[in-house]
Z-matrix of the N, CA and C atoms (Angstrom, degrees):
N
C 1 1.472
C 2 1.516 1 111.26
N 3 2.016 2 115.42 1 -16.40
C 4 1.269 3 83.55 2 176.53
C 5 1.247 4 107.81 3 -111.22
N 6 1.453 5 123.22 4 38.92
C 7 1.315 6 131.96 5 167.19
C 8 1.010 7 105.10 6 -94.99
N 9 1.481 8 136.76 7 -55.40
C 10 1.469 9 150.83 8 -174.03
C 11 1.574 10 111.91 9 -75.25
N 12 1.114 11 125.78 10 -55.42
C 13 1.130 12 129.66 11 -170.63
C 14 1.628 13 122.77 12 -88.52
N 15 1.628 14 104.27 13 -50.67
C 16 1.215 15 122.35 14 177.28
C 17 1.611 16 115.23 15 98.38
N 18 1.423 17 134.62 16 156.67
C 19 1.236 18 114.25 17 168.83
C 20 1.220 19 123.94 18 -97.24
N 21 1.109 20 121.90 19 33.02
C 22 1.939 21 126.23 20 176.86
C 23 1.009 22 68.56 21 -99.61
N 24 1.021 23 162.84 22 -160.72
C 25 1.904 24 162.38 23 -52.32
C 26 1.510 25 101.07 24 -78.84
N 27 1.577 26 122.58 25 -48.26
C 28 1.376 27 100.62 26 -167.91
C 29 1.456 28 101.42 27 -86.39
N 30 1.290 29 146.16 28 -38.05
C 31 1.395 30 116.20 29 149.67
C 32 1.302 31 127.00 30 -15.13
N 33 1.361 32 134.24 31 -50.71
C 34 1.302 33 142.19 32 -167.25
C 35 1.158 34 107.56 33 -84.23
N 36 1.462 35 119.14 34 -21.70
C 37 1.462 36 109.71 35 -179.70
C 38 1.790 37 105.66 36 -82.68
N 39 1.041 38 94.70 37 -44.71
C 40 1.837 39 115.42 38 168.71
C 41 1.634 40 95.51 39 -36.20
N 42 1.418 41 126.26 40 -91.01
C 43 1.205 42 118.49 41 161.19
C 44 1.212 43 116.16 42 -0.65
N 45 1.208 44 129.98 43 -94.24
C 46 1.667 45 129.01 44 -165.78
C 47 1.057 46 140.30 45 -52.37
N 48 1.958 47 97.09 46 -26.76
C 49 1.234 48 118.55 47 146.20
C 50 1.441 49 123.14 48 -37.94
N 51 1.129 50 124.95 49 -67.95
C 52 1.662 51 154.33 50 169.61
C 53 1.330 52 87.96 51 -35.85
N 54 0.993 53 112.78 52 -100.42
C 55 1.506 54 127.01 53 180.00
C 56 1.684 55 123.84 54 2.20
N 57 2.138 56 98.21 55 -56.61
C 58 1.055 57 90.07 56 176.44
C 59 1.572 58 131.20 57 -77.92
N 60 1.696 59 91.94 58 -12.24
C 61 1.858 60 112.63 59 -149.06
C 62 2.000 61 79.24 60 -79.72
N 63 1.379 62 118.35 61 -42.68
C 64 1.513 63 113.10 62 -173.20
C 65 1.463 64 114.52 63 -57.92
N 66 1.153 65 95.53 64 -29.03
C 67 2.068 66 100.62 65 -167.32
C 68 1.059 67 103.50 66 -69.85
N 69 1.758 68 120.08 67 -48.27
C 70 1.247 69 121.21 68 -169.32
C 71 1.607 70 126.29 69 -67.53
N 72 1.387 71 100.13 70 -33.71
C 73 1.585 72 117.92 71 156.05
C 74 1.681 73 127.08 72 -44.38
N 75 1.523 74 87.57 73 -63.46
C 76 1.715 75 109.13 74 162.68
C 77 1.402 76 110.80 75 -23.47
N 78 0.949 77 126.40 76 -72.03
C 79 1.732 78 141.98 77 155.22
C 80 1.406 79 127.71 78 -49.91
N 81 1.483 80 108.18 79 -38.68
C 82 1.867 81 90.17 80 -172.62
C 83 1.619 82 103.91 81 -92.77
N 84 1.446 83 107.70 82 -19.09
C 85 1.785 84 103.95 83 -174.44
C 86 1.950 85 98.02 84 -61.31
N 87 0.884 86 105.17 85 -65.72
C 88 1.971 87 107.54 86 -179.97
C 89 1.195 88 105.97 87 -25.06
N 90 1.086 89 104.42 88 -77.64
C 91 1.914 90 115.93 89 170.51
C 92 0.838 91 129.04 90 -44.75
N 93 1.450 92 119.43 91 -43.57
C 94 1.794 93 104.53 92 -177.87
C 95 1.585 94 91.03 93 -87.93
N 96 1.367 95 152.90 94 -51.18
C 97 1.118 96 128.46 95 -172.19
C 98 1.598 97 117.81 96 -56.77
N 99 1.152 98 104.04 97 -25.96
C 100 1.787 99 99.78 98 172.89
C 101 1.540 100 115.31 99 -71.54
N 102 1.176 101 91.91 100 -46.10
C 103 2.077 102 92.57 101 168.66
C 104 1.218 103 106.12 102 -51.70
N 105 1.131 104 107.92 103 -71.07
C 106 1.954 105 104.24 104 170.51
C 107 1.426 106 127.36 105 -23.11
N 108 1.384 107 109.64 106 -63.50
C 109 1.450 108 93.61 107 160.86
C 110 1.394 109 130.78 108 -52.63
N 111 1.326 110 105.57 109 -53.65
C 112 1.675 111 112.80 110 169.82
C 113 1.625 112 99.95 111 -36.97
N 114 0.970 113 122.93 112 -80.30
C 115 1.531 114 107.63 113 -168.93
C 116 1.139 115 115.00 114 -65.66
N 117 0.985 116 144.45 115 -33.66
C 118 1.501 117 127.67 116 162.38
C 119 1.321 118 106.99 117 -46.06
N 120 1.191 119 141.75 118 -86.42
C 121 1.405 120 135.03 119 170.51
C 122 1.489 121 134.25 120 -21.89
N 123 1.494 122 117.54 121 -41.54
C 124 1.157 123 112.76 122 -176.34
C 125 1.864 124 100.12 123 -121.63
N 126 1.372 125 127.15 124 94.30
C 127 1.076 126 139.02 125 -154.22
C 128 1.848 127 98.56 126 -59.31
N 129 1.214 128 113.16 127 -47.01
C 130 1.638 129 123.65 128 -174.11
C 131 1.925 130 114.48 129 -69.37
N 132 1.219 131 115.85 130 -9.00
C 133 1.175 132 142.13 131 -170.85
C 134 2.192 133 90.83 132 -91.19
N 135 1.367 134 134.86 133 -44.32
C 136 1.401 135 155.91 134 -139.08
C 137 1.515 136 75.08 135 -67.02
N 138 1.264 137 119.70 136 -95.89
C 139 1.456 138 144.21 137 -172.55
C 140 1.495 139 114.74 138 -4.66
N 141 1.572 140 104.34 139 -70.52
C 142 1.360 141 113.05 140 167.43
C 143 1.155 142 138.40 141 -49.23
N 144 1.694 143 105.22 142 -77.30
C 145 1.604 144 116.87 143 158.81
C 146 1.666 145 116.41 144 -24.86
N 147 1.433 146 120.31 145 -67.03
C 148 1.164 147 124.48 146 178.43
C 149 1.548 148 111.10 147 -43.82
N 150 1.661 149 127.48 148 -65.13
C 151 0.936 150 133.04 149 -179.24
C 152 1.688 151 123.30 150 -46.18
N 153 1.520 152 99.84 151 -54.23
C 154 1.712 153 73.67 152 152.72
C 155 1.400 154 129.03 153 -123.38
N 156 0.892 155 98.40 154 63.02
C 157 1.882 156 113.86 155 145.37
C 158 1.403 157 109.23 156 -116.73
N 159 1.431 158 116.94 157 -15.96
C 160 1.621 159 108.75 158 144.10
C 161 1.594 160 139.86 159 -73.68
N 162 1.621 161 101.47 160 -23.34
C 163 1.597 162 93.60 161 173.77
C 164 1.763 163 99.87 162 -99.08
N 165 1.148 164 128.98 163 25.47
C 166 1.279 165 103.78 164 167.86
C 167 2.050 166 101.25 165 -115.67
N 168 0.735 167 95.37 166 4.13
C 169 1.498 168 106.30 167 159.31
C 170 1.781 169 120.96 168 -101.87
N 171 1.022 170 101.43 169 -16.23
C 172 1.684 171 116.38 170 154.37
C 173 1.640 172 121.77 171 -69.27
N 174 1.646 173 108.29 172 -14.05
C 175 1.248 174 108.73 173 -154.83
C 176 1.958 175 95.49 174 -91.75
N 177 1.710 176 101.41 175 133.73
C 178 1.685 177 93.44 176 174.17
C 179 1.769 178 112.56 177 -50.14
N 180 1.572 179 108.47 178 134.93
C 181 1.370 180 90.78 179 178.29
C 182 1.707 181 127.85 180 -68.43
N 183 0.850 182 97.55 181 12.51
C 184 1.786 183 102.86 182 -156.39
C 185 1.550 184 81.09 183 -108.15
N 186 1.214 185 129.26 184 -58.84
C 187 1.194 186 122.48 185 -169.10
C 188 1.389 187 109.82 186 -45.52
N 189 1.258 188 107.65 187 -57.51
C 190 1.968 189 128.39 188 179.07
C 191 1.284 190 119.71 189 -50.12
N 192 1.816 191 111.49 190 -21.59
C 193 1.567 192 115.78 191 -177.39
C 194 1.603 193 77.00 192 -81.78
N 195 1.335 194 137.89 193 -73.79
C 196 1.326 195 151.51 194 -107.20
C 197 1.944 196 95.84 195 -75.46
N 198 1.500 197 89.40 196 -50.87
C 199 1.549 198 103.84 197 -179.32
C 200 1.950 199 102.95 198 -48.75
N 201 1.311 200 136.81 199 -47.50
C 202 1.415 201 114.48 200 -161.64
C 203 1.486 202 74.93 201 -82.72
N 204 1.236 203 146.55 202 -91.00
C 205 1.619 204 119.22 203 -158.74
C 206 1.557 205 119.57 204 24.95
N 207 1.240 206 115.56 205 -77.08
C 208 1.314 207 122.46 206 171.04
C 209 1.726 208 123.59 207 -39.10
N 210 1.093 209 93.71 208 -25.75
C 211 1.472 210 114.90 209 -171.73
C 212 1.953 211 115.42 210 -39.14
N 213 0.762 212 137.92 211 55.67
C 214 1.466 213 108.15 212 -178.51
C 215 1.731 214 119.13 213 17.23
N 216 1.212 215 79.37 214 -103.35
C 217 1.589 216 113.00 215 170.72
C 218 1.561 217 129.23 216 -40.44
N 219 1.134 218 120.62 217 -25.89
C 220 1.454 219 129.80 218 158.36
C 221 1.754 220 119.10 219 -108.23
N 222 1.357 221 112.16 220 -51.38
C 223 0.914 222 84.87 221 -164.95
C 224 1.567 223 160.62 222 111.35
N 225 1.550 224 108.00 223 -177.94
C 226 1.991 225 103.01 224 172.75
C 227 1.591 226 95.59 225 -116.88
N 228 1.956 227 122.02 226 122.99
C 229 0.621 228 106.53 227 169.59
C 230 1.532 229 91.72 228 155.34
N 231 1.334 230 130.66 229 -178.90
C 232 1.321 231 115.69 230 164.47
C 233 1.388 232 153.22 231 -83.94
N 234 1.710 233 94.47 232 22.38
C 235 1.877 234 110.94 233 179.06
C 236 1.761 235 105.31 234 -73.81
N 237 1.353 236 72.38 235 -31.60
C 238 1.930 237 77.33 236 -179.62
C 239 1.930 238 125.84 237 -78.48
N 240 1.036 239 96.77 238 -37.40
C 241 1.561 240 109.46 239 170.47
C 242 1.894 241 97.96 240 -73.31
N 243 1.337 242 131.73 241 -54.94
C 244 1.723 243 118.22 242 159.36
C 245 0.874 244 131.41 243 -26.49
N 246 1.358 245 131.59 244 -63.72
C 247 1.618 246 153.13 245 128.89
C 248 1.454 247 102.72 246 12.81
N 249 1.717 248 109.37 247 -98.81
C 250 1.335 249 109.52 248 -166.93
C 251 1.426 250 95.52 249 -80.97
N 252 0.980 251 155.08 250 -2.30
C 253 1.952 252 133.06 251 161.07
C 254 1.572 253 96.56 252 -54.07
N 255 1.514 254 109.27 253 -47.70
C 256 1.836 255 97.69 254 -154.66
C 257 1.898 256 97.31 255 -80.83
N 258 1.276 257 125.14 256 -12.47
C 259 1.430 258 114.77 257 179.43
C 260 2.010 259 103.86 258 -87.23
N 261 1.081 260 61.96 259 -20.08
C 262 2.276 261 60.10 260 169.94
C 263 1.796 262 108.75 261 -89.56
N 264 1.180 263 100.42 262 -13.64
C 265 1.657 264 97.68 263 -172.50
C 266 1.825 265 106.68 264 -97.27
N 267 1.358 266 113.69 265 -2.25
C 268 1.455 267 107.89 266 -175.77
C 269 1.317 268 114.23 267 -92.84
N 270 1.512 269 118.24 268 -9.95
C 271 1.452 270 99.97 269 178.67
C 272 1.437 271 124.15 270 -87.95
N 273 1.732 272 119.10 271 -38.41
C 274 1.088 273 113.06 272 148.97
C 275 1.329 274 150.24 273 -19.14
N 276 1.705 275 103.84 274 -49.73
C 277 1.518 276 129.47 275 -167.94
C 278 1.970 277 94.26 276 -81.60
N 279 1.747 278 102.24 277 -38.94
C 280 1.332 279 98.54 278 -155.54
C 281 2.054 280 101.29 279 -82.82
N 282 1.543 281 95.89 280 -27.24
C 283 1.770 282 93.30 281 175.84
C 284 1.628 283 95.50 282 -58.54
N 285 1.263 284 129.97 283 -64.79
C 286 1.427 285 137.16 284 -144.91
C 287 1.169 286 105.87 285 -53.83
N 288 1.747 287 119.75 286 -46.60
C 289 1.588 288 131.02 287 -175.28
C 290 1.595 289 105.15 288 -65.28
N 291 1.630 290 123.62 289 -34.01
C 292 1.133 291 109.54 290 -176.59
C 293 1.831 292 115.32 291 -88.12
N 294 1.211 293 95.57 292 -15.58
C 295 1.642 294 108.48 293 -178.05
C 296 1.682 295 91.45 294 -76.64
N 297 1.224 296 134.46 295 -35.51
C 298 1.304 297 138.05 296 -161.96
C 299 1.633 298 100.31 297 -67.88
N 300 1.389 299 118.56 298 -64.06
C 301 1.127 300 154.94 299 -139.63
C 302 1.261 301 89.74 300 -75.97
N 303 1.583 302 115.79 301 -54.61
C 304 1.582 303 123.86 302 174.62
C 305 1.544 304 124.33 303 -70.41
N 306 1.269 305 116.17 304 0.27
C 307 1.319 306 107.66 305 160.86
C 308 1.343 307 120.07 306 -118.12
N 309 1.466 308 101.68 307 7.67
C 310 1.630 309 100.89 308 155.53
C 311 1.247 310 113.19 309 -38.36
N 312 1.637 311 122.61 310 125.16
C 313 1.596 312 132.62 311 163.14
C 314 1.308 313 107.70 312 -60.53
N 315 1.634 314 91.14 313 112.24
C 316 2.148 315 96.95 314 170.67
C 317 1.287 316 111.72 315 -50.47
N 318 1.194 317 132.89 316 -38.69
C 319 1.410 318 136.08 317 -180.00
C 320 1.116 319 104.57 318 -31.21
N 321 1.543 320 107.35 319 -73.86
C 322 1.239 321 128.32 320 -165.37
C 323 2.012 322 119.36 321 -39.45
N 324 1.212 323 88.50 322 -42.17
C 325 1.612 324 111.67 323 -164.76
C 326 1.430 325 102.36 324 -102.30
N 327 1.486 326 123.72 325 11.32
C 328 1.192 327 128.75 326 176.61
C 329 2.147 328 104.37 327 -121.36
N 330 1.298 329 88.76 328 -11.60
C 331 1.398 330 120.26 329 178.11
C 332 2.206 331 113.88 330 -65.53
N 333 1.687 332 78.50 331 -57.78
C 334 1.912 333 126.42 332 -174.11
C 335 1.722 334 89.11 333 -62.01
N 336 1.459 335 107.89 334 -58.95
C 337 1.655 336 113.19 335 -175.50
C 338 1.518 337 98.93 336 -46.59
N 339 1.323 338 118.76 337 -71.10
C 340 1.409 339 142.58 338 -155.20
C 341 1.938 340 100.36 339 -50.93
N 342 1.318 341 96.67 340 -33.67
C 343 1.862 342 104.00 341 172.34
C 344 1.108 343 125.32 342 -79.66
N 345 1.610 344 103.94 343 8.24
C 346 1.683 345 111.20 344 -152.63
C 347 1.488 346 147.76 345 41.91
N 348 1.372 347 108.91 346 35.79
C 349 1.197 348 130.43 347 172.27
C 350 1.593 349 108.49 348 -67.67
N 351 1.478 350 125.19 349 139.65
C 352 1.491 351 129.07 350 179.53
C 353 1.685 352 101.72 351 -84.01
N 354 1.178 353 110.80 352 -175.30
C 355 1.496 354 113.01 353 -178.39
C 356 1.750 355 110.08 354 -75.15
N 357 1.307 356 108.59 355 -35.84
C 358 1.941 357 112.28 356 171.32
C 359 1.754 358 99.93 357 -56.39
N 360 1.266 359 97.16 358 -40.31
C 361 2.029 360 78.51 359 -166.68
C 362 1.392 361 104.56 360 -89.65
N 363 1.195 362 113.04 361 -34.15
C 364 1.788 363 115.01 362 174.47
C 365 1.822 364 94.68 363 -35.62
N 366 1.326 365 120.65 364 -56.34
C 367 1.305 366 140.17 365 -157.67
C 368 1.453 367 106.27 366 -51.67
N 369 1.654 368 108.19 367 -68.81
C 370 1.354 369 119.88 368 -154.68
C 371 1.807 370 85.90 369 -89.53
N 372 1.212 371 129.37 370 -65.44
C 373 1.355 372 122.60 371 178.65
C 374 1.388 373 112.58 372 -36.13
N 375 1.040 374 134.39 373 -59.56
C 376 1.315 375 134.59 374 -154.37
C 377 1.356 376 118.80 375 -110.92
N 378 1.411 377 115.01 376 -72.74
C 379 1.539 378 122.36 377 -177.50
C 380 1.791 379 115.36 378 -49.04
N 381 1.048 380 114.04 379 -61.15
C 382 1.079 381 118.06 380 -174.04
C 383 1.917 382 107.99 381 -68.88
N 384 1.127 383 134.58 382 -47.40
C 385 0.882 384 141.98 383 167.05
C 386 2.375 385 112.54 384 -31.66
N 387 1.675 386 80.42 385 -45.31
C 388 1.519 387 79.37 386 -177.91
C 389 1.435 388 101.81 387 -101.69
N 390 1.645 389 120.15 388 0.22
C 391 1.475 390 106.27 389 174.27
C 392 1.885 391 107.99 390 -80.95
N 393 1.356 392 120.12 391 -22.53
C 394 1.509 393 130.90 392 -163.20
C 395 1.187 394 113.86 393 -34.38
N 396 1.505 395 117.44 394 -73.12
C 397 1.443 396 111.99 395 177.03
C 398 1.420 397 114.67 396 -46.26
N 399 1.154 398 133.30 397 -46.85
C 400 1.469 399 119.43 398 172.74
C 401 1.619 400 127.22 399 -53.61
N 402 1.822 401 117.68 400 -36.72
C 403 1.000 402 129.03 401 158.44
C 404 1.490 403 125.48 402 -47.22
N 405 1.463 404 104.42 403 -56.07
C 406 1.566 405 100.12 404 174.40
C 407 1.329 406 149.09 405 -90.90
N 408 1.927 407 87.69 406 18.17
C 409 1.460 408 89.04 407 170.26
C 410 2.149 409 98.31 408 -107.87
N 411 1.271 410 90.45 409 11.65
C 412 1.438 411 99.30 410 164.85
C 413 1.702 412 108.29 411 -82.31
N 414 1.273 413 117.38 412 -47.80
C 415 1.335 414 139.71 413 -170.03
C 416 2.028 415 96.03 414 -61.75
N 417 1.246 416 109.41 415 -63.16
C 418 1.569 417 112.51 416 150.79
C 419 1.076 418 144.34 417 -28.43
N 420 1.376 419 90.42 418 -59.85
C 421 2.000 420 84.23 419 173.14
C 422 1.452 421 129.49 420 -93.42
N 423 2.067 422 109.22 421 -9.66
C 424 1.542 423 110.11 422 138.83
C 425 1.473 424 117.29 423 -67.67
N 426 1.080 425 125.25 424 -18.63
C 427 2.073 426 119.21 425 175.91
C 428 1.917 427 92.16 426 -61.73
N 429 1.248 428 104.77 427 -53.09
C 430 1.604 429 103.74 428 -152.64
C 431 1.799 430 100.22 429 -73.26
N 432 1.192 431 107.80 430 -58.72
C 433 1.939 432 98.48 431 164.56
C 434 1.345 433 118.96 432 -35.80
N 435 1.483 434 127.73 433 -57.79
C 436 1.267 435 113.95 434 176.86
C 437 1.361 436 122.55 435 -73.65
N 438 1.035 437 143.88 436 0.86
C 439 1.167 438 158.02 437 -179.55
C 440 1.542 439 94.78 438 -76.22
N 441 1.443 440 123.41 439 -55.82
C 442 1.787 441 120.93 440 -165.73
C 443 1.623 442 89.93 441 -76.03
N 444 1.551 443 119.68 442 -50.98
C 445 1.942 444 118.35 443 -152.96
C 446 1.803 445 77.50 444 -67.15
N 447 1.023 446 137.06 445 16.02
C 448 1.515 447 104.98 446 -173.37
C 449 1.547 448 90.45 447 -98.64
N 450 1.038 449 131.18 448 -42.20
C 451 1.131 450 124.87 449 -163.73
C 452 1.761 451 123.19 450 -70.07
N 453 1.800 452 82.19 451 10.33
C 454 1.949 453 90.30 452 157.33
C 455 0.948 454 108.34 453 -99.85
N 456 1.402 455 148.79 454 1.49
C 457 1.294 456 146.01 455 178.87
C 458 1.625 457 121.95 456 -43.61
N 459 1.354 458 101.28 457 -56.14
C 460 1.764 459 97.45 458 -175.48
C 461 1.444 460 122.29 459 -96.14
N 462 2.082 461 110.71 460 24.51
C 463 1.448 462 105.58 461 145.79
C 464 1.591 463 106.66 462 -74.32
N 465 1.247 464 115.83 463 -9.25
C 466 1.173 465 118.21 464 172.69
C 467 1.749 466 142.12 465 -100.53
N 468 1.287 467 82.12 466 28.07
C 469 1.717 468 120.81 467 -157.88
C 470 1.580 469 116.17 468 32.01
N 471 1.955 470 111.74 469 55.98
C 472 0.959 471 101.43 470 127.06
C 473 1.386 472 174.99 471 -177.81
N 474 0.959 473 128.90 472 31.85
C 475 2.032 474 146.32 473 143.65
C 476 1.729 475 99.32 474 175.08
N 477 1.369 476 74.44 475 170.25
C 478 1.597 477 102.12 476 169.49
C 479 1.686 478 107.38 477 106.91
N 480 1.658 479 128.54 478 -171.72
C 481 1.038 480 124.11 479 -151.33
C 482 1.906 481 107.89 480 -77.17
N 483 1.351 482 112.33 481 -19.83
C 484 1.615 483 119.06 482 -179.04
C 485 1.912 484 91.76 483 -50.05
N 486 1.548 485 128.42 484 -28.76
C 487 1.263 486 107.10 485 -174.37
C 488 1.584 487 127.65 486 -78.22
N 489 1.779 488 95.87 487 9.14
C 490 1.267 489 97.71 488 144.57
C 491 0.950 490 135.17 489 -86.38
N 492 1.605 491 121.58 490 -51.56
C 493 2.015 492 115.56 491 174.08
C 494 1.418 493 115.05 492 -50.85
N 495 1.914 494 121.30 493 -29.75
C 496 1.377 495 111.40 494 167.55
C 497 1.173 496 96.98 495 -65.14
N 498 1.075 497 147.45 496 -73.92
C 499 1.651 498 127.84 497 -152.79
C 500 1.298 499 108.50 498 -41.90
N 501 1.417 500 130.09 499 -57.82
C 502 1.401 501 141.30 500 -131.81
C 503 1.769 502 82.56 501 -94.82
N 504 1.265 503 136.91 502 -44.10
C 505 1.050 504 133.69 503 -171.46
C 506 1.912 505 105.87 504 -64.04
N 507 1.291 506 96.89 505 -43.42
C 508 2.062 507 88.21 506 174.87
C 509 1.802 508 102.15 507 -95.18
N 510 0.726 509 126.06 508 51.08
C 511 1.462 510 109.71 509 -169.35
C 512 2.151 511 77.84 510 -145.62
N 513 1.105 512 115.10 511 -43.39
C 514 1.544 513 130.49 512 -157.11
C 515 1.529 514 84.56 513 -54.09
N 516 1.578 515 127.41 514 158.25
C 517 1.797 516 106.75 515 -34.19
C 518 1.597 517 135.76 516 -79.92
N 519 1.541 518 101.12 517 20.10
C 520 1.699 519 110.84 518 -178.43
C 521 1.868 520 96.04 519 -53.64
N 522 1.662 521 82.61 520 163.57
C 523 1.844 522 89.69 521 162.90
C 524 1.129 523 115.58 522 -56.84
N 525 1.537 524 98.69 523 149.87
C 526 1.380 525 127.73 524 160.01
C 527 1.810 526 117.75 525 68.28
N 528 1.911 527 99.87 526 9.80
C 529 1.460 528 106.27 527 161.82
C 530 1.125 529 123.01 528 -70.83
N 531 1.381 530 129.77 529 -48.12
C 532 1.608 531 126.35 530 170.81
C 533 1.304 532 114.06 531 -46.57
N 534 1.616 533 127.70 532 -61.80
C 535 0.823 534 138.54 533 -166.31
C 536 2.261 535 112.19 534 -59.43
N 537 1.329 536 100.16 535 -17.43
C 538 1.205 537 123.39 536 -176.53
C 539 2.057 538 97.45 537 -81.41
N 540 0.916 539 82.12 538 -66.19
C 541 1.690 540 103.13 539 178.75
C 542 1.714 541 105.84 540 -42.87
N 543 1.420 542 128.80 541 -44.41
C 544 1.026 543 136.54 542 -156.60
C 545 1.544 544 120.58 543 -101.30
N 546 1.643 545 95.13 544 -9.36
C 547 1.799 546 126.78 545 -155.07
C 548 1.984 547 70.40 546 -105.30
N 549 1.345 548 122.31 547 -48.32
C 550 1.775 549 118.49 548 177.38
C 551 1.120 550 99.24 549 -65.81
N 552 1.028 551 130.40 550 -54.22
C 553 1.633 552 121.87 551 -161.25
C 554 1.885 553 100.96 552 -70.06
N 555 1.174 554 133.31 553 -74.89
C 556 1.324 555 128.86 554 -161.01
C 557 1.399 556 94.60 555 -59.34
N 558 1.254 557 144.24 556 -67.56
C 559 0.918 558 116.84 557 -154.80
C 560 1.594 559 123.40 558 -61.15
N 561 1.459 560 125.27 559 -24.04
C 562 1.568 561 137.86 560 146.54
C 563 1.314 562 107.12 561 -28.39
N 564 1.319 563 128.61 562 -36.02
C 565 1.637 564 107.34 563 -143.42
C 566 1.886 565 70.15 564 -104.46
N 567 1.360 566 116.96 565 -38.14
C 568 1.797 567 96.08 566 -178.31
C 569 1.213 568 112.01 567 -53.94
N 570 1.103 569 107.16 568 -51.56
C 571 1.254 570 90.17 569 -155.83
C 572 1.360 571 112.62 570 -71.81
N 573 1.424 572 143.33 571 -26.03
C 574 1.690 573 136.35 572 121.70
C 575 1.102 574 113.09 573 -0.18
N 576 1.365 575 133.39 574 -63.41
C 577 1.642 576 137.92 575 -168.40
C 578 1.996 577 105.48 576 -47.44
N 579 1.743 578 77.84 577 -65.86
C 580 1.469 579 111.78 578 -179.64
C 581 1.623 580 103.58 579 -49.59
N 582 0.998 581 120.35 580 -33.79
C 583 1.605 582 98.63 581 177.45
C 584 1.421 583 101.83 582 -111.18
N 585 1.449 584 122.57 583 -6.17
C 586 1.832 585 96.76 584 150.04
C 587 1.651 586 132.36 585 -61.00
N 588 1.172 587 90.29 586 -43.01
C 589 1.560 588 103.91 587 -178.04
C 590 1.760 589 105.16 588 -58.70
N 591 1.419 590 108.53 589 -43.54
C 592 1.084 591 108.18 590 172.50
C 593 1.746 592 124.21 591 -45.78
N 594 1.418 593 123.86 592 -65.65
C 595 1.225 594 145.25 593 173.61
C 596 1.887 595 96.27 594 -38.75
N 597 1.326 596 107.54 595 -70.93
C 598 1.202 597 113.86 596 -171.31
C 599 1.766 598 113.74 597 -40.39
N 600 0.961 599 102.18 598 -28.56
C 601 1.795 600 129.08 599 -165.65
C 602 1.815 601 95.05 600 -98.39
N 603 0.962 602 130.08 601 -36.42
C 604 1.699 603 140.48 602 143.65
C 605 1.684 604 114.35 603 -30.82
N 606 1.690 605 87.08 604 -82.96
C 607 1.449 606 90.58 605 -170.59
C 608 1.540 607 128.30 606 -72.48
N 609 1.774 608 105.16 607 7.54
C 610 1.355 609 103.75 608 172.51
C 611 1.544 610 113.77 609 -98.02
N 612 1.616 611 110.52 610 -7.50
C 613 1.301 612 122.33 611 -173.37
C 614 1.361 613 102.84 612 -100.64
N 615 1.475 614 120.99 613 -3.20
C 616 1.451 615 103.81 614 179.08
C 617 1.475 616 107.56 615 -126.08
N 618 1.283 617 117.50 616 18.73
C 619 1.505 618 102.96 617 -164.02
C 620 1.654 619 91.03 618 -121.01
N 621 1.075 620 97.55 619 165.31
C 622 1.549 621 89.60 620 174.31
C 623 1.616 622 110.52 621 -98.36
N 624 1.390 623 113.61 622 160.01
C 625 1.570 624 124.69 623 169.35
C 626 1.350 625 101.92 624 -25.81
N 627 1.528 626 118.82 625 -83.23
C 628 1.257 627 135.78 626 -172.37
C 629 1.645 628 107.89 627 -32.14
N 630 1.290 629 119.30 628 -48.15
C 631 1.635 630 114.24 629 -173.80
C 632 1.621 631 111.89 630 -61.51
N 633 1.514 632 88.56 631 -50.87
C 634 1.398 633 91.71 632 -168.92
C 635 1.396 634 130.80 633 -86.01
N 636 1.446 635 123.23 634 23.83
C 637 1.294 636 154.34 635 153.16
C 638 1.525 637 110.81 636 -104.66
């Protein structure tokens, strides 16, 4: 591939990759931590919310790109592959924030009361602070899922490294399809690596000693 292809393109495809896996994040981290609160707070609200942010992670991804196609408004291209990356990335983020949230030590937050903190600062001071590490390995393991569903994007016309296995997949068995196919696949799984290591390198810079012991 770097005879044939060269590596300015698969860099660039790598890029777009990135590109899309950040946008979609961009969007589902806000959201699913705000749902999170929402359900933590309003216990009768749990059921629902949860339920579907479970069936849209049930949904085939190909089907889910295929459906905005139709879209007016989105379309062929990558509004639609954004779309469903960030509805596959909220349930993870949104279980973790409420699992987080719920093992906040009452003590602690009965502690926060006792300082006179209102329920907003109890929140942002405290709760969330000790829910994080649980959040961001929610935030993680939606980065690393969307990272693989992305590389269905450009049967759905649109970018990043999957426009190698599409090529190599209609092109197969002429030359240089496998090698096309495989040039999508490894470089997917780096750049996966690359943003584990990353996170890991996150959650040691943001957590404190105390949590993470």
């Amino acid at each position: 591939m770097s005879d044939a292809e060269g590596w300015s393109p698969i860099l660039e495809r790598t890029v777009e990759t990135l590109q899309i896996v950040l946008m979609a994040m961009l969007f589902a981290i806000p959201i699913s931590i705000v749902l999170g609160i929402v359900v933590h707070r309003v216990s009768a609200l749990r059921g629902p919310i949860l339920g579907v942010a479970s069936i849209m992670l049930t949904i085939p991804s190909l089907a889910l790109f295929a459906i905005f196609i139709s879209i007016p408004s989105i379309g062929v291209g990558d509004r639609g592959p954004i779309i469903a990356l960030t509805m596959y990335s909220i349930l993870p983020i949104l279980r973790n924030t409420v699992t987080g949230l719920e093992e906040v030590d009452q003590a602690v937050i009965e502690s926060a009361k006792g300082m006179g903190l209102n329920k907003s600062q109890r929140l942002l001071r405290v709760e969330l602070p000790l829910a994080w590490p649980v959040i961001l390995t929610g935030v993680r393991v939606a980065t690393l899922l969307v990272i693989g569903i992305s590389a269905i994007a450009p049967l759905v016309g649109g970018t990043g490294l999957g426009r190698y296995i599409n090529d190599g997949l209609q092109r197969f068995p002429d030359v240089t399809s496998v090698e096309r196919m495989w040039t999508g696949v490894i470089f997917t799984i780096l750049l996966a690596l690359v943003a584990d290591l990353f996170f890991t390198l996150v959650r040691r810079l943001t957590t404190s000693k105390g949590l993470r012991s």
